[in-house]
Each structure stands twice: as C-alpha cells, then as structure tokens.
C-alpha positions as CSV (number, residue, x, y, z in Angstrom):
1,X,23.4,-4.1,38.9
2,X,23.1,-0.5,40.0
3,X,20.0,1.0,40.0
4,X,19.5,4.0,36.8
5,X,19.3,6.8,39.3
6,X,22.4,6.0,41.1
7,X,24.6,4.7,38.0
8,X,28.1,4.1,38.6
9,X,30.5,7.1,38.4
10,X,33.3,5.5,36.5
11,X,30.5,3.5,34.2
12,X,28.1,4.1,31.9
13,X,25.7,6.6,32.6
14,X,22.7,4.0,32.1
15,X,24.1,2.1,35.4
16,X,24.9,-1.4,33.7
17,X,28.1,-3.2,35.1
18,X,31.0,-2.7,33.0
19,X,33.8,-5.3,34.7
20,X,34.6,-7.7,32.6
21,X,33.7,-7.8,28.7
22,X,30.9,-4.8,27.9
23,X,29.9,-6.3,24.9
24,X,28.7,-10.1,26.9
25,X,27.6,-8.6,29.7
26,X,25.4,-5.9,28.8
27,X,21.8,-6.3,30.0
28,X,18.9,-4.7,27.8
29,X,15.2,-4.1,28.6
30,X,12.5,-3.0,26.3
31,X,9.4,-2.0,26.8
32,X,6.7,-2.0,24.2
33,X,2.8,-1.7,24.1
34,X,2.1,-4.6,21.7
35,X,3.8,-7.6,20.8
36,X,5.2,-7.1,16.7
37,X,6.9,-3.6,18.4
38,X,10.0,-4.8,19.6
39,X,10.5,-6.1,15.7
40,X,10.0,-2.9,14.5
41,X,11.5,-0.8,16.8
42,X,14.8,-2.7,17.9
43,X,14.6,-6.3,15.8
44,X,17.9,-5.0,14.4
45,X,19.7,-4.3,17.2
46,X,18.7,-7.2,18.7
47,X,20.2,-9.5,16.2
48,X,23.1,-6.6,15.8
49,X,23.8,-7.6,19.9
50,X,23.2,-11.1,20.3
51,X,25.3,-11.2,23.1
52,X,23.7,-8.8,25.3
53,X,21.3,-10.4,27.7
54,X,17.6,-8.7,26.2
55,X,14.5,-9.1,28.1
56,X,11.6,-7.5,26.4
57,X,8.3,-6.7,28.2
58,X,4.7,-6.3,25.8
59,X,2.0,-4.7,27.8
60,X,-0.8,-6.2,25.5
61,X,-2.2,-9.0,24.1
62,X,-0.9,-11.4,26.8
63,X,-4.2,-13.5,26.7
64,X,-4.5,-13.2,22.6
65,X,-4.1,-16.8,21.4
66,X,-2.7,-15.5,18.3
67,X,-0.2,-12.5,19.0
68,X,1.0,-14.4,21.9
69,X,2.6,-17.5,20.3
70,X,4.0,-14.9,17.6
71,X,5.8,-13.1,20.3
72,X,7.5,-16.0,21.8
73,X,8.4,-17.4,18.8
74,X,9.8,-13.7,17.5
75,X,11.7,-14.0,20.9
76,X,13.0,-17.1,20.2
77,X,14.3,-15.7,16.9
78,X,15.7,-12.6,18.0
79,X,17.4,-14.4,21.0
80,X,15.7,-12.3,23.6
81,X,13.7,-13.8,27.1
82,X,9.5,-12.5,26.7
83,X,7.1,-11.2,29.1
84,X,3.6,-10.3,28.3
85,X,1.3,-8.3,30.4
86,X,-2.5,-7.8,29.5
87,X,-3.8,-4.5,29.8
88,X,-6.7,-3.6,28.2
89,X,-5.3,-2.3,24.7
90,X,-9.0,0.1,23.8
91,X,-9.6,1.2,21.1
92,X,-7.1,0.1,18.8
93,X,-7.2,-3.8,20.0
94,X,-10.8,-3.4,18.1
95,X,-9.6,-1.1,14.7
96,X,-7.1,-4.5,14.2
97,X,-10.4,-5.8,13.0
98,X,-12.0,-5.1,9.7
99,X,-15.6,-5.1,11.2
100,X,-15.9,-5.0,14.9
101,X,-19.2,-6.1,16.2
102,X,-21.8,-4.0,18.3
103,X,-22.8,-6.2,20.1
104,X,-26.4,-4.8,20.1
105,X,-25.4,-1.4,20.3
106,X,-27.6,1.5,19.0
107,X,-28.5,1.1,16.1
108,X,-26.4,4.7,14.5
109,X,-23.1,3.6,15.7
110,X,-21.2,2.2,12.6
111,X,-19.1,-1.5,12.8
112,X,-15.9,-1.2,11.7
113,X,-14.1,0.0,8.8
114,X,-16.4,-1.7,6.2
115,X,-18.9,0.9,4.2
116,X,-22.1,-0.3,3.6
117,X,-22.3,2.0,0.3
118,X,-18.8,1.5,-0.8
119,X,-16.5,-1.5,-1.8
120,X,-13.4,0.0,-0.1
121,X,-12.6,0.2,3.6
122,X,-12.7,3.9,5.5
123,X,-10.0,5.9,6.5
124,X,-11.0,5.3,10.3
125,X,-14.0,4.9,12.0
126,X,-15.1,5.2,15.9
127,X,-18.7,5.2,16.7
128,X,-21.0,6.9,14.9
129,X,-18.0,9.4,13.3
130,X,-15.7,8.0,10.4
131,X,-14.3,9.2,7.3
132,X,-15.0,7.5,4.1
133,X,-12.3,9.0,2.2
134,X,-10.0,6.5,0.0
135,X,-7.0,5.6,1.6
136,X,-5.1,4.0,-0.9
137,X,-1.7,2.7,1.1
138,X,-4.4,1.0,3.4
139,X,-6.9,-0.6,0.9
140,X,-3.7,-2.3,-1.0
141,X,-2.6,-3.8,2.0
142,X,-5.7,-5.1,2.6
143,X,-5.8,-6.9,-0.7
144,X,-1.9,-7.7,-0.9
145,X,-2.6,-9.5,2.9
146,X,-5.7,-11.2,2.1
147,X,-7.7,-9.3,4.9
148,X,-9.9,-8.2,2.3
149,X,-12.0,-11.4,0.7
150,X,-10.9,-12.2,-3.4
151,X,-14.1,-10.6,-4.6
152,X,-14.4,-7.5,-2.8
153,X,-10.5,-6.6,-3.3
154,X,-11.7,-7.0,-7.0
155,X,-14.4,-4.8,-6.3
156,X,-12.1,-2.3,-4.9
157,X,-9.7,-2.2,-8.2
158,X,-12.9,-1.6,-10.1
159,X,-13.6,1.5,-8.0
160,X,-10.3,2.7,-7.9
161,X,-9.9,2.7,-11.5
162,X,-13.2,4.1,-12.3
163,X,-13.4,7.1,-9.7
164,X,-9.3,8.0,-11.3
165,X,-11.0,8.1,-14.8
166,X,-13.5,10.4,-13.6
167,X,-11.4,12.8,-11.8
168,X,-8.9,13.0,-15.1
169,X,-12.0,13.8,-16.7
170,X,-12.4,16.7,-14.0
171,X,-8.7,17.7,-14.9
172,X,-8.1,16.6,-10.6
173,X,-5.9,14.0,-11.9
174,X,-2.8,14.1,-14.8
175,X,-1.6,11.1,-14.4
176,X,-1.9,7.1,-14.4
177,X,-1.8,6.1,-10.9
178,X,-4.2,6.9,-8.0
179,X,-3.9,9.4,-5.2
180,X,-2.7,9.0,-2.1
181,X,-6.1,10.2,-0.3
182,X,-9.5,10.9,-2.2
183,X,-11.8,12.7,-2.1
184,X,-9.5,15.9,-1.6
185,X,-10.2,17.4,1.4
186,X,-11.3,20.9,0.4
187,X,-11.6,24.6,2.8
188,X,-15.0,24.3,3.5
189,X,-14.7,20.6,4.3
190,X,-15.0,20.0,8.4
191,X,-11.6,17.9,8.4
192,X,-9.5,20.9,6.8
193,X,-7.1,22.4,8.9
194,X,-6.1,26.4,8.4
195,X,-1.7,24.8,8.1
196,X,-3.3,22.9,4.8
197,X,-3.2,26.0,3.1
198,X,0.5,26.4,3.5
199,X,1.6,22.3,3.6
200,X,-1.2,20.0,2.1
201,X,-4.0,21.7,-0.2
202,X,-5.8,19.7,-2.7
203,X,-3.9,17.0,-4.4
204,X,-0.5,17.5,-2.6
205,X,1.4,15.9,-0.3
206,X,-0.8,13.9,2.5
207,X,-4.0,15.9,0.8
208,X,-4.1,13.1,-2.4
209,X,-0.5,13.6,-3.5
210,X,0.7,10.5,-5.4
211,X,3.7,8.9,-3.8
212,X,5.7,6.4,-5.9
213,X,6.1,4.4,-2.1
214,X,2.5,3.9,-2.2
215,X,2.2,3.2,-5.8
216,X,4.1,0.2,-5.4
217,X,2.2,-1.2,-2.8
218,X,-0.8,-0.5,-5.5
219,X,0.9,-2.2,-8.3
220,X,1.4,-5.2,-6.3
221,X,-2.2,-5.7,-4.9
222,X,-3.1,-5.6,-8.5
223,X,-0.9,-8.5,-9.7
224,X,-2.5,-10.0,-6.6
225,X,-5.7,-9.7,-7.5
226,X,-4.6,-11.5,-11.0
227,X,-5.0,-7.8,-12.9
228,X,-2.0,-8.5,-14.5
229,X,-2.6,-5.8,-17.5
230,X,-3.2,-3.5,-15.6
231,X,-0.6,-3.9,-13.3
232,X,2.1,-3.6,-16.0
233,X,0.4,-0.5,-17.5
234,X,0.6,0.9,-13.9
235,X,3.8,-0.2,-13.5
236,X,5.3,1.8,-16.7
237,X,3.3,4.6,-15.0
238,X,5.6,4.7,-11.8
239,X,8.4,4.1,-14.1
240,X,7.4,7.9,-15.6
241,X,6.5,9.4,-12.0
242,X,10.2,7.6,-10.7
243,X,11.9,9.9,-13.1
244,X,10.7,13.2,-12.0
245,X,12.4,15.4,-10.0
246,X,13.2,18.6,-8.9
247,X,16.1,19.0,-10.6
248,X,15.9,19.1,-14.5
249,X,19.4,17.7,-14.8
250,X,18.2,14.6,-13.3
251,X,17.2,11.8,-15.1
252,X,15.8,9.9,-12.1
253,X,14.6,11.3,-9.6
254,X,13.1,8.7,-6.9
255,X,10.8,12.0,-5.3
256,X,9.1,11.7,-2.9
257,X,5.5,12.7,-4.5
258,X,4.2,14.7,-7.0
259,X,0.9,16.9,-7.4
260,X,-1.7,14.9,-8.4
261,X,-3.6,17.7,-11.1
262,X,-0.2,18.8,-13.1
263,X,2.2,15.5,-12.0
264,X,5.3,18.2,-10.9
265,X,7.6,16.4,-8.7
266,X,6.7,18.5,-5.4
267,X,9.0,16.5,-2.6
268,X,12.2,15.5,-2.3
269,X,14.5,13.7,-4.4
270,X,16.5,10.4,-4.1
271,X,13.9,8.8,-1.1
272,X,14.6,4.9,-1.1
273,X,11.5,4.3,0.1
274,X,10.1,5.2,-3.6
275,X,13.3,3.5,-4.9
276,X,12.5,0.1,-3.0
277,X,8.9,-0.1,-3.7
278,X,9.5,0.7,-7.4
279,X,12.3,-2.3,-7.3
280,X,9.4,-4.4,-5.5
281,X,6.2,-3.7,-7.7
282,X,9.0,-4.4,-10.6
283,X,9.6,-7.7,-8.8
284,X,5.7,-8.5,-8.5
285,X,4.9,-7.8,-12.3
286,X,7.8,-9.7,-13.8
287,X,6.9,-12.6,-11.9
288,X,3.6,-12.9,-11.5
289,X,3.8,-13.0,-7.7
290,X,4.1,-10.8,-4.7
291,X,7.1,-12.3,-2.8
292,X,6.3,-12.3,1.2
293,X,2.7,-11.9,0.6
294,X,2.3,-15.0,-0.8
295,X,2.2,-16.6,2.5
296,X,0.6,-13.7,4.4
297,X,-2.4,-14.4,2.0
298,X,-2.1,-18.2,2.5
299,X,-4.8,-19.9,1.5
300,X,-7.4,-17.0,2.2
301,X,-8.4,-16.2,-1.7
C-alpha cells in the first residue's frame, strides 16, 4: 500500500490500491478517542462496507474492564479488527461518573454532578465551579438509564413538576412541558454571553426553549418512573407543541422549539428529530414501557 503522501497518480487520492475489485480490497482505518465512537461516528458505514478490510484504533479506556469487552464485542459486530490504547482520558473519564470521589481533597471542591441541596444532577461541575442549573435532556436520561437510583429519579419528577408550576405562576412558562434549561440565564448573570441577546435570551432556544426532541426523552423517563398519568397528560402536551409551526397553513409542524413564556414555534419546521421522539414517547405511553431502556436499566430499580 502506498503511503497517503505519495498516493498513486492513476488511484485514488487517499493512496489505497485499486487493482483488482475496489469494493473487497479497500482498507479503512479509524481513529477515535473512546471506544462507543466508532459506533456513532462510522457504525453505519461500517456495516454499509462489510467488505472493506476496517481496523479501528480507540485511544482510551484500554485497561477499563467494562468499555473494553464492549469494544471488542462492537467490533465483532460491525466486522472490523480492534486496538485499544490507554491514554489518560482527564477530565471527562471522571464526569462518566455521577459522583467522583475526592479522595481527601479540600474540603470546597465539590464531588461530582450530585447537589447536596437539590434532587437533580448539575449541568457540569469541575472543582470547586459548577452550574446547578436544570438540564432537562440530561436528568431524563439519567432516569430512563437507571444511573439515577428509583427514589431520587422520583424525587426529580417531583421537582420538575413543582418548579414548572411555579414559573407558570410567574407567567416564565405557557405551557405543559418543562424547559430545556432552568433557571434562565439572565444579563446580569456571570454565564451570559453579549451573542445571547441576539440568539438565546431567556426562554429560547438553548436559554430554556422547550424542544419537542427533549420532551420525548421526558415523557418517557416518566412512564419509567411508573408516572403513568402524568406521562399521558404530557404526552397530549407534545401532541399540541408538535403542531406548531411557523407556518399558519400547517397543521403539523414537527419545530424545532418554541419559546417557553408565549409557546410560538421559534425554530424550524419539519425536524425528525422532534418527529421521532414524539413517535417514541407515543411508543412508551401506549405501552407501558420504554423499548431499549428496558435493558439499559436492567435490574438497577
């Protein structure tokens, strides 16, 4: 094989042979940081190409006795030959973790996304600086996985529900499914940034916007957590937000979020990432279940 400096002139640019058949000869090699990337990022082409010889190469995790099987097997899977370095992965090896031990550090620096005066888990945390605003996409997964225990993802719903009451009260909310991000992040708050003023003030977009995508994830973790009520009253309320658009002669609209204090459809229409987690919180509440989560959870709650 020609080296990808000095490719082959009458061949591909890349320097792979081409003599013979292009599509069983072709050699592939990715390089990813973590194993679970090469899924994500080129899963589908791998199976698209299972005659090209893959070789994929992780950088982490090589000594983790529990991402490394998964590679391997995910290799085995995707018909591709694994390597697995080990270099030290930082920071975000330790945020995998919902609390990540001090190990008799001083005594200011915070553990881990857990809140001592709060049932939910932060936004982020690193050392002694975090945010503790609600992160809704994030605290559902928790729950729909099972990485949060059976009682506090309970606790969670409660706190959800009763903070969205209060900020209807407050006329910060119009309708029946949480924001995206709250507490709004505000001008005079330290985390505002002068381009919010423009793209993402109070109760839009990444600024506690509600997004039908993440809605779905929410009504799911409910029918999880066994709120089954309240999971079809939420569920009719994505039903409403799915319909709003920016186009009045559209019945359905599929946006992509709306403003959380007047409910206008702000983003834009036809997204089938709101189309596909509407179709899948649909899914949960009808049955009673939350298909591929079921087994994530296992026998955790």
């Amino acid at each position: 094989m020609n080296s990808l400096k000095d490719g082959p002139r009458g061949g591909t640019e890349s320097g792979f042979e081409t003599s013979g058949s292009f599509e069983s000869e072709r050699h592939a090699l990715v390089i990813v940081a973590h194993p679970d990337d090469e899924t994500l990022w080129v899963g589908g082409t791998m199976l698209m190409h299972p005659a090209w010889s893959w070789r994929i190469v992780s950088l982490c995790r090589g000594t983790d006795t529990d991402r490394r099987p998964r590679f391997f097997d995910a290799m085995t899977r995707l018909g591709g030959r694994g390597d697995m370095g080990d270099l030290d992965d930082g920071l975000e090896q330790e945020m995998n973790q919902a609390v990540i031990s001090g190990d008799g550090g001083p005594p200011h620096v915070r553990e881990g996304l857990v809140l001592p005066d709060a049932p939910y888990y932060a936004l982020w945390s690193y050392k002694l600086y975090c945010s503790e605003r609600f992160d809704l996409l994030g605290n559902s997964l928790m729950m729909l996985s099972g990485a949060a225990p059976r009682n506090k993802a309970e606790s969670i719903v409660d706190w959800i529900e009763s903070t969205c009451s209060a900020m209807r009260e407050k006329g910060l909310l119009s309708v029946g499914l949480p924001p995206n991000l709250f507490p709004f992040i505000q001008p005079e708050d330290l985390d505002w940034r002068d381009r919010y003023e423009k793209f993402n003030r109070p109760g839009e977009y990444h600024n506690g916007g509600i997004w039908p995508f993440v809605c779905g994830f929410y009504v799911a973790a409910l029918v999880a957590t066994g709120r089954q009520g309240l999971a079809e009253r939420s569920l009719v309320a994505l039903t409403d937000l799915c319909c709003r658009s920016t186009n009045p002669d559209v019945d359905i609209g599929f946006n992509e979020w709306v403003r959380a204090q007047d409910g206008r459809a702000c983003g834009q229409d036809w997204q089938l990432w709101s189309a596909s987690m509407y179709l899948y919180a649909a899914e949960c509440v009808e049955t009673g279940t939350t298909p591929l989560f079921e087994t994530v959870r296992g026998k955790s709650w």
